[in-house]
C-alpha positions in Angstrom: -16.4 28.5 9.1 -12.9 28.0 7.0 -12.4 29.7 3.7 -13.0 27.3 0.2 -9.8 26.4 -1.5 -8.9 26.1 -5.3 -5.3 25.0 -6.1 -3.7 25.7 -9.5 -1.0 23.4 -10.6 1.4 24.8 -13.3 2.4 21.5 -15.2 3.1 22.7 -19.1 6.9 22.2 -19.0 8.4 20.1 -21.8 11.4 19.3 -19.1 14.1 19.7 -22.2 17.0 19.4 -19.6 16.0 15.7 -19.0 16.2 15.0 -23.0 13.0 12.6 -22.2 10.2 12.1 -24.3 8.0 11.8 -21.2 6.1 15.1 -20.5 8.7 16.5 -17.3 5.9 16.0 -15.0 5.3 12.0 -15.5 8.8 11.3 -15.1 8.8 8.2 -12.4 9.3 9.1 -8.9 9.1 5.9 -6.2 6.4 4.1 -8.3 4.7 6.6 -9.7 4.7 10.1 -12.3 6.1 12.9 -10.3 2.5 14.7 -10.2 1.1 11.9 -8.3 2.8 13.4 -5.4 1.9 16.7 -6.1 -1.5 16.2 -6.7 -1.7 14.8 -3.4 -0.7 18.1 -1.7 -3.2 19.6 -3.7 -5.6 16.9 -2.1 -4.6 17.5 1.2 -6.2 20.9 1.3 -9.4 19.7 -0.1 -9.8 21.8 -2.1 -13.1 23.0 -4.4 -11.4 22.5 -6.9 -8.0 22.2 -9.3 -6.9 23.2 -12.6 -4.3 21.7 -14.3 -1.9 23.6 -16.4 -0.9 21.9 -19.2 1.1 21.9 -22.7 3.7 19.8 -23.5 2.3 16.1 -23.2 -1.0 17.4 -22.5 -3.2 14.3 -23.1 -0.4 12.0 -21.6 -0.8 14.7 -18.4 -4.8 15.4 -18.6 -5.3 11.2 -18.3 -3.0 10.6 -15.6 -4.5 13.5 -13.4 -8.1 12.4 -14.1 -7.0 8.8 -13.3 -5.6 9.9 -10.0 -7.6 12.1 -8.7 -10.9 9.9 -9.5 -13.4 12.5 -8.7 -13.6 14.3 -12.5 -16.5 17.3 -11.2 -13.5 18.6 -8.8 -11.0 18.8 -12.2 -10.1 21.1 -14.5 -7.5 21.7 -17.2 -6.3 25.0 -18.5 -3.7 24.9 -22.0 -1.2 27.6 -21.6 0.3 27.6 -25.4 2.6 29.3 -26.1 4.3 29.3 -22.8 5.1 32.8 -21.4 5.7 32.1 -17.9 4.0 31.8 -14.3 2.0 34.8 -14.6 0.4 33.5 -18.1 0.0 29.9 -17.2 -2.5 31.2 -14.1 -3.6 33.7 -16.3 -4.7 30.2 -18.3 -5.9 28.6 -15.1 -8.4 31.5 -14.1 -11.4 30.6 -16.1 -11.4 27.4 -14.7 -11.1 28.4 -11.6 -14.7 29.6 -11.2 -15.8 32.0 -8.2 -16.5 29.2 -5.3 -13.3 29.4 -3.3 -12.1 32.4 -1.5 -8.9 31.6 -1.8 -6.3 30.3 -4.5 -3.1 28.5 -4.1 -0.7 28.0 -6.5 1.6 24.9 -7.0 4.3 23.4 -9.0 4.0 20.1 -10.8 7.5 19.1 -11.1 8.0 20.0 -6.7 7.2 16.7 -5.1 8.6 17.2 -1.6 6.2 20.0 -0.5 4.7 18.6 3.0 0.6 19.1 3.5 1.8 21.1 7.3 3.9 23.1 5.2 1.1 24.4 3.1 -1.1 24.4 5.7 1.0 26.9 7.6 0.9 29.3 4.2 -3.2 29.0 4.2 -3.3 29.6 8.2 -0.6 32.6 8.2 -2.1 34.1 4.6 -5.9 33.7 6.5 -4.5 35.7 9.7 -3.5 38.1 7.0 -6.7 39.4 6.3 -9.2 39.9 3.6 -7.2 40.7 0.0 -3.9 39.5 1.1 -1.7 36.9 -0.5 1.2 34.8 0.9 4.5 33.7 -0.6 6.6 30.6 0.7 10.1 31.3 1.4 13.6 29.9 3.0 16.8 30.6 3.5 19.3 28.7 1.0 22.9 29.1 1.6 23.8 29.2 -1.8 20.3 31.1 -3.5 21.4 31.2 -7.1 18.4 30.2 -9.5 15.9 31.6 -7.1 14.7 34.5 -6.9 15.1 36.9 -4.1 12.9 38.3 -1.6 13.4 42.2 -0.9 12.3 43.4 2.3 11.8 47.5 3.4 13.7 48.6 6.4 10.8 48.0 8.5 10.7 44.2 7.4 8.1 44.0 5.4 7.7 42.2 1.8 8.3 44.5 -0.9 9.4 42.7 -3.9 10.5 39.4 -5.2 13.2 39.6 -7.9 14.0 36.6 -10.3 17.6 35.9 -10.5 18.7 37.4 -14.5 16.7 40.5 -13.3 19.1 41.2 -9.3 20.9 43.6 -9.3 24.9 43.1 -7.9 23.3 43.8 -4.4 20.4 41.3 -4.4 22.3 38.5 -5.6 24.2 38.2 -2.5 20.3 38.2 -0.3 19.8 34.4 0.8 16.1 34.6 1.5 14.5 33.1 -1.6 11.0 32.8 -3.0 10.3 29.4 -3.1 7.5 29.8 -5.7 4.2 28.9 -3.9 1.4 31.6 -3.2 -1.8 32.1 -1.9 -4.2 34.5 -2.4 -6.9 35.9 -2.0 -9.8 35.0 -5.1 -11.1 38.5 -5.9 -7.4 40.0 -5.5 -6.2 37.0 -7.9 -8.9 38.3 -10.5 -8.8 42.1 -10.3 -4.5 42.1 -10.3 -3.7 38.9 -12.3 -4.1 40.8 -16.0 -2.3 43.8 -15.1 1.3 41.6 -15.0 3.8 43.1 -17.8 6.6 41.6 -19.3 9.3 44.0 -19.1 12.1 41.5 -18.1 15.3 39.4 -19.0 12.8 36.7 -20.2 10.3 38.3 -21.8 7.6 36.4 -19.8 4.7 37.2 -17.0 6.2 36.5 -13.6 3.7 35.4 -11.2 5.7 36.9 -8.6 5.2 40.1 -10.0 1.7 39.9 -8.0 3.5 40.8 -4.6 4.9 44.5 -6.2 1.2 45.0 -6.8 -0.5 44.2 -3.7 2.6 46.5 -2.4 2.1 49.2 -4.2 -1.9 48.8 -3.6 -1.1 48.8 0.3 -2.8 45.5 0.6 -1.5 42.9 2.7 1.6 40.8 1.5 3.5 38.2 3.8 6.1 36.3 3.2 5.8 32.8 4.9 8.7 30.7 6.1 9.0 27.3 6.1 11.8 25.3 8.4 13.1 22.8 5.5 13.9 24.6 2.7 14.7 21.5 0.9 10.6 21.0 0.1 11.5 23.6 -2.2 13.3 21.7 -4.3 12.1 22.2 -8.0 12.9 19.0 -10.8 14.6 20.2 -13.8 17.6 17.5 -14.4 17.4 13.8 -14.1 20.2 14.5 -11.4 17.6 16.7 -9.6 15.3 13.7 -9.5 17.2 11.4 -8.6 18.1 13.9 -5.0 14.6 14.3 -4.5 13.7 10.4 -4.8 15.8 9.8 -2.2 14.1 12.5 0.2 10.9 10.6 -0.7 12.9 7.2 0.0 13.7 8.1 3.0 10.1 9.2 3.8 8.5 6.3 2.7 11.0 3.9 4.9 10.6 6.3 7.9 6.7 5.5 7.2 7.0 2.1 7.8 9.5 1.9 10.3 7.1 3.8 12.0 4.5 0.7 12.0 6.7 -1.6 12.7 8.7 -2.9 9.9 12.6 -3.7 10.5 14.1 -2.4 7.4 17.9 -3.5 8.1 19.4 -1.2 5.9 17.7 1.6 3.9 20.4 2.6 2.2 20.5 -0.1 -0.2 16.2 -0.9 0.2 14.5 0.6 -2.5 10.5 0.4 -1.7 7.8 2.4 -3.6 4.9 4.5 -3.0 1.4 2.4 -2.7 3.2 -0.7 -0.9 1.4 -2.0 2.3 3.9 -4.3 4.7 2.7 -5.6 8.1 4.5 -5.5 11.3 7.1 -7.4 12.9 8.6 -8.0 8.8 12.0 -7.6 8.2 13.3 -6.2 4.9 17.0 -7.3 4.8 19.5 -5.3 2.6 19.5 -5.0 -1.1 15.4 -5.4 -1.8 13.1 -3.3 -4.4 9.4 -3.8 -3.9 7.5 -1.9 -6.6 4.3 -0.3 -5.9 1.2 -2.8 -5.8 3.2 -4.9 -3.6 1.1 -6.2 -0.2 3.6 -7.8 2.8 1.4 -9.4 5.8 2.8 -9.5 9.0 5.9 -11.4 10.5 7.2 -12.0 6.7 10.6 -11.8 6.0 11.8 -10.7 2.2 15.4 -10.7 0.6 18.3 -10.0 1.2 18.8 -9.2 -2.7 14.8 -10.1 -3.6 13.2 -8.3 -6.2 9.2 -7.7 -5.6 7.2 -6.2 -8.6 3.6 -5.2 -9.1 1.1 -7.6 -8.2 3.0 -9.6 -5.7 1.4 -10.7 -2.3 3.0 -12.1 0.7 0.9 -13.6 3.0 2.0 -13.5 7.5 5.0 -15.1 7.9 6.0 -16.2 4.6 9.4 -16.0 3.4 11.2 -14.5 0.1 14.3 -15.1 0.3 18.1 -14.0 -1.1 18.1 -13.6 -5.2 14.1 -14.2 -5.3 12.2 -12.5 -8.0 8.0 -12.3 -7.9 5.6 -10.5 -10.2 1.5 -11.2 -10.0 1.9 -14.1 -7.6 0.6 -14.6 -4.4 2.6 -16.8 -1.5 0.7 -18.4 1.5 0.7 -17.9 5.0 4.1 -19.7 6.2 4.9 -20.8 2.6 8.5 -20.4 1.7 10.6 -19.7 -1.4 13.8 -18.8 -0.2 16.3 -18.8 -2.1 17.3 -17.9 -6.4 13.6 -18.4 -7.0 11.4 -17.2 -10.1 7.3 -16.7 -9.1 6.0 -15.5 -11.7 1.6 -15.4 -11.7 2.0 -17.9 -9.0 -0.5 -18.7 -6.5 1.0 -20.8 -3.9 -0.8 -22.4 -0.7 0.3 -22.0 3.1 2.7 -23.7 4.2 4.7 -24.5 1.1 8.0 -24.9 0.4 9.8 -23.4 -3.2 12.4 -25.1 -3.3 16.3 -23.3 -4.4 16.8 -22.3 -8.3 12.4 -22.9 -8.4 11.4 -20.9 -11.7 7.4 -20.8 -12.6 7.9 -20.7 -16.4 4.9 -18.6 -16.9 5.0 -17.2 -20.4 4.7 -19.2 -23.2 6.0 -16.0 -26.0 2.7 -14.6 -26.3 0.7 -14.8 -23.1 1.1 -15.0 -19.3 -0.6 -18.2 -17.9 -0.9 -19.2 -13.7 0.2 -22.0 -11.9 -1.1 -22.7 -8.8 0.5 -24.2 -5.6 -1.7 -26.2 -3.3 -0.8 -25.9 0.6 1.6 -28.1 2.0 2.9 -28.9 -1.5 7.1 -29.3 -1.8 8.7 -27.9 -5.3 12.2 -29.6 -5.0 15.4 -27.9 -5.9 15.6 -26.7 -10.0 12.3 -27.5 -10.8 10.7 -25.7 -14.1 7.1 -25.3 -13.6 5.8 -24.7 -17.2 2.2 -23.0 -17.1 -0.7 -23.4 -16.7 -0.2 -26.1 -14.1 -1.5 -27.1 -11.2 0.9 -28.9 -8.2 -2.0 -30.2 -5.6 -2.0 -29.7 -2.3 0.6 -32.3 -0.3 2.4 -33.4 -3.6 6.3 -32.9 -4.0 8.6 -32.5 -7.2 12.3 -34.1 -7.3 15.0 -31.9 -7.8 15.5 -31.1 -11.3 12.1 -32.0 -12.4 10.3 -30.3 -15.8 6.7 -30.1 -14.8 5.3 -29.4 -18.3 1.7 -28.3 -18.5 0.0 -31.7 -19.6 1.2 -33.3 -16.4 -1.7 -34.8 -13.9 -0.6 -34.6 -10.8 -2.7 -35.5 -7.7 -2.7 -34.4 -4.3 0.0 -36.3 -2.2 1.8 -38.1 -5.5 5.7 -37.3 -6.0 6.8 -36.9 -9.7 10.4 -36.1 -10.4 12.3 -36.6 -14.0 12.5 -34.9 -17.5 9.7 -34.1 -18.0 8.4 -35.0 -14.7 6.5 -38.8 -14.2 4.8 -39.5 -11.0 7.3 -41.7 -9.0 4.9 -44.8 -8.0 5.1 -45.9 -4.6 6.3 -42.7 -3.1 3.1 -41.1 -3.0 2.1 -39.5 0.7 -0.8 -39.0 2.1 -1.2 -34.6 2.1 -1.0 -32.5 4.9 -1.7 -29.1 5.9 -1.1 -28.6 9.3 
C-alpha cells in the first residue's frame, strides 16, 4: 500500500516586483491565474489533502482555489500574516494539515512549470529513503545566483542548504542549487518544524533550515535531482512570466501536435490552456485562441484570426485571415473566411460569411444572438444588427444592413440599406 499525500502550497506573496494589483499568484498564465497550474501538480499526486498559504489577496486567492479545485472537503487555507518566510508560512499550513497523510510536500504557487514525473520522482526517491526522511529537489544552474546552495560532506551526502545573502565567498561559486521543493516525512514535519530560528540576513524562518536538522539528528536527508532545471523556475517579474509562458506555450502546442493538429508556425500561434482542437486542423501563423475555445476536426483557422472564449468550430469549418469570434458557434462546413466579426453567432452548416461580415451584437448595454440557418449566404459587408434571425437557404447582397425588425424567410434574398427582400429572386433552400 502507498503512503497518503498532503501538499502545502506557499501562495502569500504580494509579487511587489510586478507593481500589479493582482495578488502575484493570479497573474494570467496561457488562459488562466498562475496557480491553476500549480494546483494541478498538487492534483496530480492526489493528495489527502492541501492547504493554501495565503496573505496578500487572500479572498481573491481562497475563491479561485476553491473554484478550481471543486472538491472543498480536500481544501484548506492557512493565513501566514505577517510574512516571515518559508519556515513560518508551513509553520501556518500545519494545523491544517491534519494527521491523515504520511507524508508532506511542499510547493510554490508562483512555480508553474514543475512536471507531475518530476515530483513523482521526489515522492518515489524520498519513499526509498526510509521512514523520517525528507527530500529536497535540486539542479545544476550555470549561473546559481538567487538560489540557494546545496552543501555536500566529503562523502557526498546532504549537509546543508545555504540561501544566497547567507554563502560564504566559497559557496557562492557551488552550482548545485536548492530548487525549493521538499518532502517529508509527517511526524518529522511536526516534531522539527517549530524548532527553525531566525538567525539570518533576513530575519525570517527558512524552510530549508529543516535539512541541518534532520542532519544533525542523523535522520535520512536526500537531495533529489531533476534533469531540467528550468521547472525550477520561480515568477517574481512580469519578465519572468513572460519566459515561463512561453515554456508552457510550447507545451501546450507540443500537446496538440501530438493529436494531430498542424500548427504551421508556433512561434507566432498563441493558444491557451483548456482549448480542445480535433485532428487533421490546421492552425496557420499569427492565431490566439483563448481558453473555452472547442475546434472539431479537419477545420482550418487563421492565418491572423483571433478566437476568444466561448467560440465553437464545428468539422471542417473555416475561420479565416483577420477573423474575430467570441460566444459563437460555426456549423460543420460553414465558412467565414475572411475580415469577419462573429460575435454570439450561431451559424448553420454549410454557410457561407461572406468578406468584411460583422454580427453587430451589442446594442450599448446588452449582448443579443443572431442566428444563421444552414445553407444560408451572408454577402460581402453585410451588418447583421441583433437579435436576428437569417433562415436557412436565404442570401444577403453585399453591403446589406439587416436591422433587427427585418422578416426574412427561408430561401428569400434581401439586399439594400437597410436590407428589403429582393422579390423575384427568392430560391428555393438547400442544405445538402
Amino acid at each position: 500500500m502507498g503512503r497518503s499525500t498532503s501538499v502545502v502550497i506557499l501562495a502569500a506573496g504580494k509579487g511587489t516586483r510586478m507593481r500589479s494589483a493582482t495578488p502575484k499568484v493570479l497573474q494570467p498564465l496561457c488562459g488562466r491565474p498562475m496557480l491553476g497550474w500549480v494546483l494541478d501538480q498538487a492534483l496530480a499526486l492526489d493528495p489527502v489533502r492541501i492547504v493554501v498559504v495565503i496573505g496578500h489577496g487572500s479572498e481573491k486567492v481562497e475563491a479561485y482555489t476553491r473554484e478550481h479545485v471543486g472538491d472543498r472537503s480536500r481544501v484548506e487555507f492557512a493565513v501566514q500574516e505577517p510574512q516571515r518566510g518559508t519556515g513560518h508560512a508551513v509553520q501556518c499550513a500545519l494545523p491544517g494539515l491534519g494527521d491523515d497523510a504520511d507524508t508532506a510536500v511542499v510547493l510554490y504557487g508562483d512555480m508553474p512549470l514543475l512536471r507531475p514525473e518530476s515530483l513523482e520522482l521526489l515522492l518515489s526517491q524520498h519513499a526509498d529513503a526510509g521512514p523520517r526522511a525528507m527530500a529536497i529537489m535540486v539542479g545544476e544552474f550555470e549561473d546559481p545566483t538567487a538560489y540557494g546552495r546545496i552543501v555536500r560532506a566529503e562523502d557526498g551526502s546532504v549537509q546543508e542548504t545555504v540561501e544566497e545573502r547567507d554563502c560564504s565567498e566559497e559557496q557562492r561559486w557551488i552550482t548545485e542549487v536548492n530548487l525549493g521543493i521538499y518532502a517529508f516525512d509527517m511526524g518529522l514535519l511536526h516534531e522539527n518544524i517549530g524548532k527553525l530560528q531566525d538567525d539570518n540576513a533576513q530575519g525570517e524562518l527558512y524552510l530549508t533550515d529543516m535539512l541541518g536538522l534532520s542532519v544533525q539528528a542523523g535522520l535520512p536527508a536526500i537531495a533529489v535531482e531533476i534533469d531540467d532545471v528550468g521547472e525550477g523556475q520561480g515568477v517574481n517579474t512580469l519578465a519572468q512570466l513572460a519566459e515561463v509562458r512561453w515554456d508552457l506555450q510550447a507545451r501546450i502546442h507540443e500537446m496538440h501536435m501530438a493529436n494531430g493538429v498542424r500548427i504551421e508556425d508556433p512561434l507566432t500561434t498563441y493558444i491557451d490552456h483548456g482549448v480542445t482542437i480535433g485532428a487533421g486542423t490546421l492552425i496557420q501563423p499569427c492565431c490566439v485562441i483563448r481558453g473555452g475555445v472547442t475546434i472539431g476536426e479537419g477545420c482550418e483557422v487563421g492565418p491572423f484570426a483571433h478566437l476568444r472564449t466561448g467560440v465553437v468550430l464545428e468539422n471542417a469549418s473555416v475561420l479565416g485571415n483577420f477573423c474575430e469570434a467570441k460566444n459563437s458557434t460555426l456549423g460543420e462546413g460553414s465558412k467565414a473566411k475572411h475580415l469577419t466579426y462573429l460575435g454570439n453567432a450561431i451559424v448553420g452548416k454549410k454557410a457561407n460569411i461572406g468578406a468584411g461580415t460583422v454580427f453587430a451584437n451589442y446594442d450599448g448595454k446588452h449582448k443579443h444572438e443572431t442566428q444563421v440557418g444552414d445553407g444560408a449566404f451572408i454577402g460581402s459587408g453585410t451588418v447583421i444588427v441583433a437579435p436576428n434571425t437569417i433562415p436557412a437557404g436565404s442570401t444577403t447582397g453585399a453591403g446589406a444592413v439587416v436591422t433587427s425588425s427585418a422578416d426574412i424567410q427561408p430561401g428569400e434574398v434581401w439586399a439594400g440599406l437597410p436590407a428589403r427582400r429582393l422579390r423575384g429572386a427568392d430560391k428555393k433552400p438547400s442544405t445538402d
